[in-house]
Each structure stands twice: as C-alpha cells, then as structure tokens.
DRENVOLO-914968 format. One record per residue (C-alpha): x, y, z; chain. Coordinates in pm, whole numbers, m for minus. Layout:
# residues N
X | Y | Z | A
...
***
This chain:
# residues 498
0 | 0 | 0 | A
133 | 338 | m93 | A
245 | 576 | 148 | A
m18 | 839 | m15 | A
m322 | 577 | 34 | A
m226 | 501 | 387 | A
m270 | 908 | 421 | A
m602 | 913 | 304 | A
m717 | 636 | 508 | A
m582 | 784 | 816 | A
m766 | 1114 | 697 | A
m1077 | 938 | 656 | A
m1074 | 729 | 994 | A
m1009 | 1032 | 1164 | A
m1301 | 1230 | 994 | A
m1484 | 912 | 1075 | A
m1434 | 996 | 1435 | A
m1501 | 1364 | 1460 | A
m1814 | 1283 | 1281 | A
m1901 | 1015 | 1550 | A
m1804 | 1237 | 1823 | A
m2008 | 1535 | 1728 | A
m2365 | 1564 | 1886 | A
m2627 | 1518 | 1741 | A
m2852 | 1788 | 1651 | A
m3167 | 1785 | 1917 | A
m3485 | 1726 | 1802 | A
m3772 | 1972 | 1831 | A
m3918 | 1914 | 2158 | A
m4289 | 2020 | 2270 | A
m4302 | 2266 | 1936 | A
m4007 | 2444 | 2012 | A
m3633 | 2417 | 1892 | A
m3417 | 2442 | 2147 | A
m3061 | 2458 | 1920 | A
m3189 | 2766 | 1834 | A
m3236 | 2974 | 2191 | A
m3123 | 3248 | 2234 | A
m3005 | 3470 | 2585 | A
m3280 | 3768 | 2529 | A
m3232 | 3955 | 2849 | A
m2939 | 3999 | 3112 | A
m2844 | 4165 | 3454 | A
m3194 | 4072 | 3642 | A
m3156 | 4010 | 4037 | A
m3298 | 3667 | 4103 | A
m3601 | 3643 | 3882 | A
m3921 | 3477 | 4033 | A
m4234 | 3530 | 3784 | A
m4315 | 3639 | 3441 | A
m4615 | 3808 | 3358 | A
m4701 | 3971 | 3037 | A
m4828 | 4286 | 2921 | A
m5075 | 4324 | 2603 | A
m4779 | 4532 | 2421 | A
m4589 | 4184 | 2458 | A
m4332 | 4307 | 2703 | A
m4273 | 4106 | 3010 | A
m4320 | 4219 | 3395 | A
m4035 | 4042 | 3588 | A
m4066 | 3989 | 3978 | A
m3740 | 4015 | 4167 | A
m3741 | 3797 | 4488 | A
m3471 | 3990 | 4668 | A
m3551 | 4363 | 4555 | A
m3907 | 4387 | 4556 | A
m3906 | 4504 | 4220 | A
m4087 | 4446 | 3891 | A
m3930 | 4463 | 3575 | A
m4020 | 4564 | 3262 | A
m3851 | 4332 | 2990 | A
m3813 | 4347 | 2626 | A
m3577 | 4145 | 2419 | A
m3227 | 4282 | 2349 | A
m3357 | 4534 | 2595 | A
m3236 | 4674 | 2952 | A
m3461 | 4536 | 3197 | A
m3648 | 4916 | 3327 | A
m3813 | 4908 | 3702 | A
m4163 | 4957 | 3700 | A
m4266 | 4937 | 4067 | A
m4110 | 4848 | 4423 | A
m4335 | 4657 | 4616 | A
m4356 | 4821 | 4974 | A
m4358 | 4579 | 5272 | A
m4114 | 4346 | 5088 | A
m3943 | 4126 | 5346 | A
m3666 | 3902 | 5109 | A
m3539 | 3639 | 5341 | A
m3441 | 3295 | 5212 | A
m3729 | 3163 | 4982 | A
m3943 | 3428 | 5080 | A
m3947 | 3789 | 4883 | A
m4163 | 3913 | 4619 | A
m4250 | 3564 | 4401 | A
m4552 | 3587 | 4144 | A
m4676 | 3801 | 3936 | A
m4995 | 3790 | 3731 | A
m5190 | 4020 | 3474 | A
m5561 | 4078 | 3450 | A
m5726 | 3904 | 3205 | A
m5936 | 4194 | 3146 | A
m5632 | 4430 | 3159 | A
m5699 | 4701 | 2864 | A
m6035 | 4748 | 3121 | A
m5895 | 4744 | 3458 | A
m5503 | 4788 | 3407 | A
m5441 | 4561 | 3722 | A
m5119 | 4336 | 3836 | A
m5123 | 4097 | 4096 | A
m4848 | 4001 | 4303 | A
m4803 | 3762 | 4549 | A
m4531 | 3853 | 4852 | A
m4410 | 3816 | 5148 | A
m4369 | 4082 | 5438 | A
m4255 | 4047 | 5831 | A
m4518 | 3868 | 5923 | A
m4727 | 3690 | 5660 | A
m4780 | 3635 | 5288 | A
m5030 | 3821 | 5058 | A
m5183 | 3882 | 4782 | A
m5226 | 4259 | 4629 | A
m5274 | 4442 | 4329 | A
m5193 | 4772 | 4185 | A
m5188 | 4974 | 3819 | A
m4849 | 5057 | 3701 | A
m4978 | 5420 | 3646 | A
m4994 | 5398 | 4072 | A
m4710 | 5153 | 4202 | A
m4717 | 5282 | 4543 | A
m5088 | 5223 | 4558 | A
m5137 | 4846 | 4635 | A
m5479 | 4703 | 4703 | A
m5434 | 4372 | 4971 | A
m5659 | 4127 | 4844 | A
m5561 | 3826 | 5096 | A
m5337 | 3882 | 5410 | A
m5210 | 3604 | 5694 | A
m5090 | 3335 | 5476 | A
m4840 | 3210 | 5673 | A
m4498 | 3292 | 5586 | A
m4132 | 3142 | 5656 | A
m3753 | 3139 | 5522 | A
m3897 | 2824 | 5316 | A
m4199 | 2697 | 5173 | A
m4388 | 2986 | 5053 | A
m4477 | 2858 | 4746 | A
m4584 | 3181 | 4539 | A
m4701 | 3170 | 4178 | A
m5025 | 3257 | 4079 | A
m5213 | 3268 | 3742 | A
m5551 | 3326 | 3613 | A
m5713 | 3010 | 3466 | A
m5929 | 2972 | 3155 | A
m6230 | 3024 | 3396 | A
m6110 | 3367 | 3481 | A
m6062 | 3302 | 3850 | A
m5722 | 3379 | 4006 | A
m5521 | 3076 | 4172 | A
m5257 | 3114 | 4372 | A
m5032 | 2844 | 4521 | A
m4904 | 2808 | 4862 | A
m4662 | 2571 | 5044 | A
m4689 | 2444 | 5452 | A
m4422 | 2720 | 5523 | A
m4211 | 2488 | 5694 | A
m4507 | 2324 | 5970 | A
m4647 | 2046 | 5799 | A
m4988 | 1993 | 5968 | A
m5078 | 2304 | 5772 | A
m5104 | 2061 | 5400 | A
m5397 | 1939 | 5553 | A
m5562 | 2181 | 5771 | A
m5875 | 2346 | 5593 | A
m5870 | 2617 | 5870 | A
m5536 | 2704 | 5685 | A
m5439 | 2889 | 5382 | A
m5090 | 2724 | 5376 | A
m4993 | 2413 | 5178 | A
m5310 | 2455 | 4938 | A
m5407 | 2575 | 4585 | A
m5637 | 2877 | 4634 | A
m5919 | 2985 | 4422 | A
m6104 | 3351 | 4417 | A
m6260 | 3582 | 4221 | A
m6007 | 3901 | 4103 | A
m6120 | 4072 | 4345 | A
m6014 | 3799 | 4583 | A
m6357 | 3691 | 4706 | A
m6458 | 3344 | 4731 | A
m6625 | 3190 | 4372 | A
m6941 | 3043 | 4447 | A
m6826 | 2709 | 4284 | A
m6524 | 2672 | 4481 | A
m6524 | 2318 | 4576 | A
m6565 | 2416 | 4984 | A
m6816 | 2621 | 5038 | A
m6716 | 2920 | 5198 | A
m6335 | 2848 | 5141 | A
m6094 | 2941 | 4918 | A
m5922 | 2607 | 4915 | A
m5917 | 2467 | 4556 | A
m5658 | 2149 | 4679 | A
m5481 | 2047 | 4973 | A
m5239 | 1839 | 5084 | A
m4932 | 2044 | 4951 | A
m4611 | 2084 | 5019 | A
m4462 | 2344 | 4819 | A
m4642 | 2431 | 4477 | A
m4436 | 2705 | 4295 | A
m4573 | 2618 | 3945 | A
m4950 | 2597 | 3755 | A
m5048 | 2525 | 3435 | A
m5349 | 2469 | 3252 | A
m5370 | 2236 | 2944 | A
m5561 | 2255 | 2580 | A
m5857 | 2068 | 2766 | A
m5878 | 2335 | 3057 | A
m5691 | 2069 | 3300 | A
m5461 | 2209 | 3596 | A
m5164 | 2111 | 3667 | A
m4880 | 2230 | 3929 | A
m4523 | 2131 | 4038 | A
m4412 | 2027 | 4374 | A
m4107 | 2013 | 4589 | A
m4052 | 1677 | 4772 | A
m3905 | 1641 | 5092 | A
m3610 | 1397 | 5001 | A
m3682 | 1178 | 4772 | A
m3983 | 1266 | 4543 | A
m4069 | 1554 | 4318 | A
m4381 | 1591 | 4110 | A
m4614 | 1752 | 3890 | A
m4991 | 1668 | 3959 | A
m5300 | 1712 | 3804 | A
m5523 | 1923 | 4008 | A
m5880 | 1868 | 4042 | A
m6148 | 2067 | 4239 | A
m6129 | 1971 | 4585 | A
m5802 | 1671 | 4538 | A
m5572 | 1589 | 4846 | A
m5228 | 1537 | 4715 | A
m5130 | 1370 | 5064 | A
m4841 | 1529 | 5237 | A
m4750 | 1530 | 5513 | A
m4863 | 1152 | 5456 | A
m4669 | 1089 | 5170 | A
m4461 | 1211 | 4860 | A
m4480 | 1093 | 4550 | A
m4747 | 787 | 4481 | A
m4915 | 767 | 4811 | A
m5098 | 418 | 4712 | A
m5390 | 552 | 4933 | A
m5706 | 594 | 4774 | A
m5744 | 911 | 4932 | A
m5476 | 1053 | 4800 | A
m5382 | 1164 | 4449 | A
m5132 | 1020 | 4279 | A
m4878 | 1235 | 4074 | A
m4842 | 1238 | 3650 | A
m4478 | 1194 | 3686 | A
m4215 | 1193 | 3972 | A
m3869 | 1303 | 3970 | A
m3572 | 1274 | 4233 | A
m3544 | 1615 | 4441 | A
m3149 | 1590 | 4295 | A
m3314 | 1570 | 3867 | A
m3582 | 1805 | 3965 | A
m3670 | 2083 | 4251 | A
m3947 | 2220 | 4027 | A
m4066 | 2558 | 4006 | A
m4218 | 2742 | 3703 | A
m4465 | 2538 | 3511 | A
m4597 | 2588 | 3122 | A
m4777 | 2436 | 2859 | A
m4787 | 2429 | 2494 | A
m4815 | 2195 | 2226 | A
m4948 | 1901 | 2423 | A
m4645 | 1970 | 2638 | A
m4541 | 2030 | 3028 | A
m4229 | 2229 | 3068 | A
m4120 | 2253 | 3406 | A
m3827 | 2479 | 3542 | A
m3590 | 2260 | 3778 | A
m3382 | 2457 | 4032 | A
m3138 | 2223 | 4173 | A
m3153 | 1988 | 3827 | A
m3048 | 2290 | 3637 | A
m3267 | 2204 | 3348 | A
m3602 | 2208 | 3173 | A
m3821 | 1930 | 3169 | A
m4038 | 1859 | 2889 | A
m4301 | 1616 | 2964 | A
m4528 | 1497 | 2682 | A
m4915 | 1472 | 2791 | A
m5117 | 1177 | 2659 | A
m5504 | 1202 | 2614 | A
m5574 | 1176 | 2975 | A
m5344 | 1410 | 3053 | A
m5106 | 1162 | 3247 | A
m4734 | 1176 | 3141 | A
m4651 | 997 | 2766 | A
m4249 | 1068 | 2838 | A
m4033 | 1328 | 2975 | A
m3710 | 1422 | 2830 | A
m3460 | 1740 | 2968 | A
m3322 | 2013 | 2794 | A
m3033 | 2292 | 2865 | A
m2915 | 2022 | 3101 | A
m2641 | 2205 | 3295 | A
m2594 | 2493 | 3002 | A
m2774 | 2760 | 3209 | A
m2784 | 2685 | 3578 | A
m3046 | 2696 | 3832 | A
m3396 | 2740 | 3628 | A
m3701 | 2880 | 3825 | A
m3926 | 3050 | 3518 | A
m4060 | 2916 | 3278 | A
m4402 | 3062 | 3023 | A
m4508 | 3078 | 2667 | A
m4467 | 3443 | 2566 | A
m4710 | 3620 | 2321 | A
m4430 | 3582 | 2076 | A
m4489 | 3206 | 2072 | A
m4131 | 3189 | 2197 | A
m4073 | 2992 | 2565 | A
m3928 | 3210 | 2801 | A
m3680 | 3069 | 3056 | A
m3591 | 3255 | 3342 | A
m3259 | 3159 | 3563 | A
m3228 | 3164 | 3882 | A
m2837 | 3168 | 4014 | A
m2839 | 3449 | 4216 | A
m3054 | 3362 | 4506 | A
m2752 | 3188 | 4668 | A
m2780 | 2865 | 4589 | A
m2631 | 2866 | 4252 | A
m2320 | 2977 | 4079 | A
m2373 | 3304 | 3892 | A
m2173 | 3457 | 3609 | A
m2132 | 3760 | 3483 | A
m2448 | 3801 | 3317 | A
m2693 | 3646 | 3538 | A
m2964 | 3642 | 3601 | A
m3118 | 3572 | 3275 | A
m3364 | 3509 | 3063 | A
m3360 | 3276 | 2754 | A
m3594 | 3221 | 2482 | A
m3670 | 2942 | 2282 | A
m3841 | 2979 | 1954 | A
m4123 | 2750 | 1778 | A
m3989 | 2537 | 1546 | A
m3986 | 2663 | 1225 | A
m3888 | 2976 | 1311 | A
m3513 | 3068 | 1193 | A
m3452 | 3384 | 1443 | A
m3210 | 3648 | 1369 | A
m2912 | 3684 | 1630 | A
m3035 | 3845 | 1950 | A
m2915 | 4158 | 2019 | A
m2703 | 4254 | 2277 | A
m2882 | 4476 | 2581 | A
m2875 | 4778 | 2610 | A
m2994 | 5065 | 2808 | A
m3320 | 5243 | 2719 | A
m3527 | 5442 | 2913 | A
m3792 | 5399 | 2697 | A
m3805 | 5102 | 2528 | A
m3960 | 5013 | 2205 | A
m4188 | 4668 | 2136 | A
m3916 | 4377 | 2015 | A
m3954 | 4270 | 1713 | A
m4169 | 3961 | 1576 | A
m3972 | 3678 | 1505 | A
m3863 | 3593 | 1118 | A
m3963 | 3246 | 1023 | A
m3809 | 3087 | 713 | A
m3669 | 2739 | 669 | A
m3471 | 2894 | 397 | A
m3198 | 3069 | 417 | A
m3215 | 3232 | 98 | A
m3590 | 3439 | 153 | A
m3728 | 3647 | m132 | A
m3613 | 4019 | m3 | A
m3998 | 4135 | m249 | A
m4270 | 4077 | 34 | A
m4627 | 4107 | m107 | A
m4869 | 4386 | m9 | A
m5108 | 4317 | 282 | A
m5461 | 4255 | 232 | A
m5695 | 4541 | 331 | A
m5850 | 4505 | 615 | A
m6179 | 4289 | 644 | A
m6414 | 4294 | 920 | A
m6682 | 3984 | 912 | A
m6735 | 4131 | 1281 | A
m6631 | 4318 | 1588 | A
m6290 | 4264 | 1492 | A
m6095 | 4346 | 1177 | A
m5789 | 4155 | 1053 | A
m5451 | 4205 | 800 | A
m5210 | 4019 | 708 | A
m4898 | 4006 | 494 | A
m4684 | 3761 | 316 | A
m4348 | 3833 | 493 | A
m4115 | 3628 | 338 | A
m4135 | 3339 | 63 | A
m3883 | 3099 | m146 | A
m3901 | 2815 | m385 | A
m4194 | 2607 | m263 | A
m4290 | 2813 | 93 | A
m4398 | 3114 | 252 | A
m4474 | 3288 | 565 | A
m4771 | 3535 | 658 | A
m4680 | 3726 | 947 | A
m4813 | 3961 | 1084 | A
m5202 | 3891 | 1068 | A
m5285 | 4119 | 1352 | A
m5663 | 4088 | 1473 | A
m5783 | 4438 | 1622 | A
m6108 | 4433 | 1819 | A
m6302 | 4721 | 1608 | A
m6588 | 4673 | 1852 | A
m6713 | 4881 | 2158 | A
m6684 | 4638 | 2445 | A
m6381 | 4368 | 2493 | A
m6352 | 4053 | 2351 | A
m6309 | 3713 | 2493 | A
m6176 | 3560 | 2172 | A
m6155 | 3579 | 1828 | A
m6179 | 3317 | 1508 | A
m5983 | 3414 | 1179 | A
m6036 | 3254 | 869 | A
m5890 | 3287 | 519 | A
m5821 | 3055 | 222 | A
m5505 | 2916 | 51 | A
m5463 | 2861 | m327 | A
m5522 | 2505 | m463 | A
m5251 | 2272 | m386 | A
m5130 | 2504 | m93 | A
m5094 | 2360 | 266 | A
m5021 | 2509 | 597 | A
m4732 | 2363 | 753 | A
m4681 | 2573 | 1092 | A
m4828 | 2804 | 1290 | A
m4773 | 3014 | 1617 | A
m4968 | 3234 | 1850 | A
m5296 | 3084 | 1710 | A
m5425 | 2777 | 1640 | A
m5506 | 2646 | 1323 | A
m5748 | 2373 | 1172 | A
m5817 | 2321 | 797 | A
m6118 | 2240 | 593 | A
m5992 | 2164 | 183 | A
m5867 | 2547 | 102 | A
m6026 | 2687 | 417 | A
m5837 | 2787 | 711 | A
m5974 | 2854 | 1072 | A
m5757 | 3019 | 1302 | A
m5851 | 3072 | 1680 | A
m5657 | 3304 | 1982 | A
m5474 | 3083 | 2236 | A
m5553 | 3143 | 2616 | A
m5317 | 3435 | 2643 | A
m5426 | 3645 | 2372 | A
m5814 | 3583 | 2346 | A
m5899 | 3871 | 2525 | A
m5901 | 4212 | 2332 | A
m6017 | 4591 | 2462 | A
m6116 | 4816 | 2216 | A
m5905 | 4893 | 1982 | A
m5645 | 4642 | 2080 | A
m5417 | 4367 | 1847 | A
m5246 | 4116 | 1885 | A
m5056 | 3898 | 1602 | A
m4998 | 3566 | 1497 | A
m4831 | 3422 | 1188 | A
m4839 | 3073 | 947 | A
m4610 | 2907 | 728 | A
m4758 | 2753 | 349 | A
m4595 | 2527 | 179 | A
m4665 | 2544 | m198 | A
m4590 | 2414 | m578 | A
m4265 | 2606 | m694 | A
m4359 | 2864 | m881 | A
m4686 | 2939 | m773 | A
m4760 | 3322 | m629 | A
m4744 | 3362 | m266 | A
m5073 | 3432 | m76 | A
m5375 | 3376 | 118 | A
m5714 | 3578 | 63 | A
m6078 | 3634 | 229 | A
m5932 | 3692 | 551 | A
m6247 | 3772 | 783 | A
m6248 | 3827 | 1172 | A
m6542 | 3766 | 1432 | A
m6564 | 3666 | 1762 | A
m6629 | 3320 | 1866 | A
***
C-alpha cells in the first residue's frame, strides 16, 4: 500500500471519528427548537415570575428587591414598581406576578409577597405603584416553603399556590391557607363554585407548589417540591388531596392523588410550570434544566425528556410568551447557585420553524420600544420582495390584515395577521379565517391555532391572547408550503368573535 493511500485512510478514519463524536442535533421538543435559543435579556436580580403585558413586554418579579421589571428582548430590563412591605429572606421575597385578564379594562397586576409577618396577595396599576390594594393577608410565611405563583385560569378566576411554610400539619388543615391551591374571584372573594363552600381552598395536601399550568382541555396542573426523595407535577382537580405530610410521590392511598410523573429532588426541585403543544415544561432549580413532559389524552405523562441540562444553571421561570417563543428565566443568584457575569437571565426558545435572527445585545433604554416579531423561514435564501397586505376585512367586531413576509421556492410565511377588536366592548376571543390557493398547505403556525377544511383555514386566539379591549391587536403568523412557482398568498381573511 502506498504511502499516499495510507494518508487518506488515516484522513478518513479520523473524519470518521469527529463525525461520530459530534452531537447530534436535538430534536424539536414540545413545538419548540431548542438549538436555536437564544439569551434575550441579562443583569436581572434573582427572577421569580413572568407576567405579560398586552404590548408583549414582560413584567419580571425580583425575589430579593421587591421590584418588577419591565422586559423586552435585546432590551435593559427598566423598574416599574417596588413593592412596599417586601421582606426578602431565604425563599421568601416578592415571588408571582400575574396580569388581568381583562387588563386594557382594569389595568391591574397581581403580586403575590411576602412581608414580616405573613404572605399576601395585592394588586396595583403601574400608572400607581405605590398604591397596592391587599386582596388576601395572613398566609403564613417562613424562610422556606412559601410557594408563590399565581395565574388566572381559563375560567377567569385567580389561583394562587401556597406551600406548609415549613409546619407540615398546615397541608392538611382546611382552617389554613398554607400548603393549598387557592381559588377567588379578582377581586379575591370566594367563587361560588369553589369546591368548599365558603373556602378558598381549591386542593390540599401540599407541600410546596411554585408552578400551575393549565392544558388545551382546561386541566390544571402544578409542580411540587418533595421532601427527600420525590418531586412531582400533579394534576389538580377541584377539591383533590395530594397527601403530604402523609406521603410524597405515589401515596398508594385511595385518598390521595397520585402524581403524572415523579422526579428525584437531585433531577428536579421544580418551580415554574408551562404548557404548549401538548407539552409540560417545568423549570428545575437544583436539576439545572427544563423538563419537557409529553401529555397523553388523559393528561397523564406519555415521556419526559430534559433540555439545557447544565448549560444555564439553576432554572425557576418558565411561560409561553405572546411571541410564541418559551421564556426561561434563571435563577443563580438567590444563593444557591453559581452566577456569572451576566446572570440572572432570561432565555428564549423559539417554535420550530422559526429561523430567528441573532439576539441583540442589551442595552440601556429608558424607553423602550416593542421587540420585534420573530422571522420564520426554513430557507436561508428568503425572497427580499414581500407582497402587499390585504386590506382590512371585518366579518365582525374585529378586523384583521395580514402580509406575506417572506417566501422561497416552494414556501412562505404570513406574518403579521394582527386581529384588532373594532368593537365597543372587549372581547373574549376571536376566530380568523382565510383561504389558501389550490394545492397550498399550511405547515406551521404560532400564537394561534389552526385547523383546515380543503382550502379553508380557521384560526382561533390561544388562552393568552383571546382577550381584546377596544381597539387592541395582537398577532400571529403561518407558514404555506406550496408548488414552486406558484404566487405567494392567502385571501378572504375575515375576523369575528367566537
């Protein structure tokens, strides 16, 4: 054998092994592709909650300040309010944060804190930060086990989850808000259908709940810190006793409700809980990833798999922004992990088949402008000619545009098609539809969803952005696939509520 073919042989074998070496690309997991995320905002002081705001900015609790943060990507986070009464001592501080689902009305955010002597529940307008209206005091409060996020559900109720702060007997004490999931009207009275008459209690039996999330189906579920050995995420049902101080994880006790899936406290720690895409995404503190678990039609778990394992740190946030990008928030600054220089943070994830441009770097900005929309194209090589928007067609209290944003050989995307309520009263959803040229098919979607009949498309709001005020928009976006050649568009777009 010639010296020269030896050489290429050795070449090759050692090709051969790079190739083997390299990772492989991840798959898109849940709807969203997480080779492509991207660190959006930097410099935030131990994140806790994300709420957002119908301009698509973020509100950001910060445990240890008190303060909420305004967040765009690319953006300096801006200070909004200080919570007064803020008393930051190991778990405890200002946690979640919520926005009214009727918020172009009413302009209210809901936090959830704790003080000196208890936990509680307020709200206040961001035109009055100093001005906070206590909806539910005496929660009991310690240096642990406050639980803390809240969220408005599909029913329009406000829940807000609590842990035993540290005295177990509280998990199953009805007398006692701690160790529960709480239900109540917005102005924090007690809903009529509340499983206990008379009582805000929604669950019980909890240890430390620091994450809800509803389904497609309108099914709750929440995360929960385990003493030693088991973590979990439940499904919550009106009136369901998850069993500690009893037992963590599956109780095998028919009294007790058994968790969807169950983690080591070492893999897990959960915190922040979403959903999207027939997908749980939990935040894990001390796992220092994201868990993705897969829902099957009865809403148990199908398979869990992590992400960012070890690549960001301690993870306590976690929520589908109305970008249709997930938003993970870190959490190494609250002195248990190990910061760097541009921690805390918060990274997003974008839907797959989205192909984002490069994040930009912050910077300061006292008054910062909306980000912009994400640029979907599985090509890298879009048509730079987009084609005019429709004009605007009604079909009902709402109008709605939309333009073909960028195109190639056999594909397109239409993005923006912004709905605007037209009407005089708010909306509580919205349906879109519009038809695609013969032998065109809609392959992806984000911030609505989408169902075809032959040529006709249906699009519907998601839970977040259902509700409109006058004169308010939001946005959501498709991708076609399409015969080379063929022109790029979709027509008859109409608008009308549900």
């Amino acid at each position: 054998m010639s010296r020269h073919v030896r050489h290429v042989i050795a070449a090759a074998i050692l090709l051969l092994g790079v190739m083997i070496a390299l990772p492989a690309r991840a798959a898109v997991v849940g709807g969203f592709d997480f080779d492509r995320a991207q660190v959006s905002v930097t410099g935030l002081q131990v994140p806790w909650g994300f709420a957002f705001l119908p301009d698509g900015s973020a509100l950001v609790t910060e445990r240890n300040t008190g303060r909420v943060m305004q967040v765009r990507p690319g953006q300096t986070p801006v200070a909004v309010a200080t919570i007064s009464g803020v008393s930051a001592s190991g778990e405890s501080g200002l946690l979640g944060i919520a926005v009214s689902p009727t918020y172009a009305q009413d302009q209210w955010v809901y936090v959830y804190f704790t003080t000196a002597s208890d936990n509680r529940l307020a709200r206040f307008r961001l035109s009055a930060p100093t001005t906070q209206n206590v909806l539910l005091s005496g929660i009991p409060r310690a240096t642990i086990h406050d639980g803390g996020r809240i969220a408005f559900g599909p029913d329009g109720l406000l829940y807000l989850a609590t842990g035993d702060a540290g005295t177990t007997s509280n998990a199953q004490n009805l007398s006692s808000p701690a160790g529960k999931i709480l239900r109540m009207n917005p102005d924090g009275s007690i809903p009529s259908s509340n499983p206990i008459a008379g009582s805000r209690v929604y669950s019980l039996g909890h240890r430390n709940v620091q994450g809800l999330a509803w389904d497609g189906q309108g099914r709750l579920y929440a995360t929960e810190f385990g003493q030693n050995t088991t973590d979990e995420i439940n499904q919550i049902v009106a009136g369901g006793n998850y069993g500690w101080p009893t037992c963590e994880g599956n109780c095998n006790n028919s009294s007790f409700r058994n968790p969807i899936i169950t983690w080591t406290t070492a893999e897990a720690s959960p915190s922040g809980l979403a959903y999207a895409n027939n997908t749980l995404f939990a935040a894990a503190l001390r796992g220092n990833r994201l868990w993705a678990v897969s829902l099957n039609g009865s809403g148990g778990s199908a398979g869990a798999s992590a992400q960012f394992q070890g690549q960001y740190g301690r993870l306590r946030a976690v929520a589908v922004g109305p970008d249709g990008w997930l938003w993970v928030g870190t959490s190494n600054r609250d002195g248990r992990g190990s910061p760097v220089a541009a921690d805390d943070r918060i990274i997003r994830v974008p839907p797959a088949g989205v192909n984002p441009s490069p994040s930009p770097s912050p910077s300061p900005s006292p008054s910062p402008s909306p980000s912009p929309s994400p640029s979907p194209s599985p090509s890298p090589s879009p048509s730079p000619s987009p084609s005019p928007s429709p004009s605007p067609r009604p079909g009902g209290p709402c109008s709605v545009t939309g333009t073909v944003q960028t195109q190639w050989g056999n594909g397109y995307v239409v993005q923006p098609v912004t709905v605007t309520n037209t009407g005089t009263s708010a909306l509580s959803g919205w349906r879109v539809t519009f038809t695609l040229p013969s032998g065109h098919t809609l392959s992806g979607s984000w911030n609505a969803t989408l169902t075809v009949s032959g040529q006709t498309v249906t699009a519907t709001n998601l839970n977040y952005n259902g509700n409109l005020g006058p004169n308010a928009s939001t946005t959501f976006g498709f991708q076609v696939t399409r015969p080379t050649g063929n022109t790029a568009t979709a027509s008859g777009f109409t608008c009308a509520s549900p």
